[in-house]
C-alpha positions as CSV (number, residue, x, y, z in Angstrom):
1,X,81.8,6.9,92.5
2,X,85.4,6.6,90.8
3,X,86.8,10.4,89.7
4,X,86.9,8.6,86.5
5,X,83.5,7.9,86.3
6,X,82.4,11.1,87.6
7,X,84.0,13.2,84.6
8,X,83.7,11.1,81.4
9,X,82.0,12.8,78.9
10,X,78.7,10.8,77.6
11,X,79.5,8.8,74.2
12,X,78.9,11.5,71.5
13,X,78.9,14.0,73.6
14,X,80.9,17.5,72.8
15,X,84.3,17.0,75.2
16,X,84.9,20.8,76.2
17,X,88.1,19.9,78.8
18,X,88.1,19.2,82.6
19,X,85.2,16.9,82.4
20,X,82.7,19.7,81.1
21,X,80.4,18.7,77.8
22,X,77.8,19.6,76.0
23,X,74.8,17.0,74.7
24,X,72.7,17.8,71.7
25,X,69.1,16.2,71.7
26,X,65.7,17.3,70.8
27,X,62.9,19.0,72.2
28,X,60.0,17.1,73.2
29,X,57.6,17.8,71.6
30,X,58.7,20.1,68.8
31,X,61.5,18.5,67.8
32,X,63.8,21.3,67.8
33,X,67.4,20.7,68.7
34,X,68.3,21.4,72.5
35,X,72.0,21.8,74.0
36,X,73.2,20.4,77.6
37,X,75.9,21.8,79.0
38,X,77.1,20.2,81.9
39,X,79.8,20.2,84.5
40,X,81.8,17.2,85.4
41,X,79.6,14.5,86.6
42,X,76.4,16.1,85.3
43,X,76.2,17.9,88.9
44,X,75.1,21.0,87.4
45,X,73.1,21.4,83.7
46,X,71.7,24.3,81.7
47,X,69.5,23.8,78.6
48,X,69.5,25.9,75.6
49,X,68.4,25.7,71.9
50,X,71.9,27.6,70.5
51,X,74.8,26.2,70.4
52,X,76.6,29.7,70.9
53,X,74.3,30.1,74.0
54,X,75.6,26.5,75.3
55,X,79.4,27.2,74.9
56,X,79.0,30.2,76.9
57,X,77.0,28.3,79.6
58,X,80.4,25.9,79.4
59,X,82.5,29.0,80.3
60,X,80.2,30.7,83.2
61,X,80.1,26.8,85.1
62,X,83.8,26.4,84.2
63,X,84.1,29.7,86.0
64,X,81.6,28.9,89.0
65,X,83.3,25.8,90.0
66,X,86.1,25.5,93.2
67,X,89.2,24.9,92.8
């Protein structure tokens, strides 16, 4: 896979730098709102239903990755 590829952020997607984003969608289910915050590529993902709660996720796999 092209690097390019590997860290575009998804079409509506919130574009948090380096490749890292967060996706909003809904619960199954419920319907209640759920975040996805990924890493570049989507390699790594955490869910949560705060958008607070996602941005820190942003930071701790911004901090977790090699450089």
């Amino acid at each position: 896979m092209e690097d390019s590829q590997e860290t575009a952020v998804p079409t509506g997607a919130i574009d948090c730098g380096e490749g890292f984003y967060i996706e909003m969608g809904t619960e199954p289910g419920i319907g209640e709102v759920r975040y996805m915050s990924c890493s570049p590529g989507a390699t790594t993902c955490r869910y949560s239903n705060d958008l607070w709660q996602a941005q820190i996720y942003i930071e701790h796999l911004k901090g977790s990755q090699p450089r």
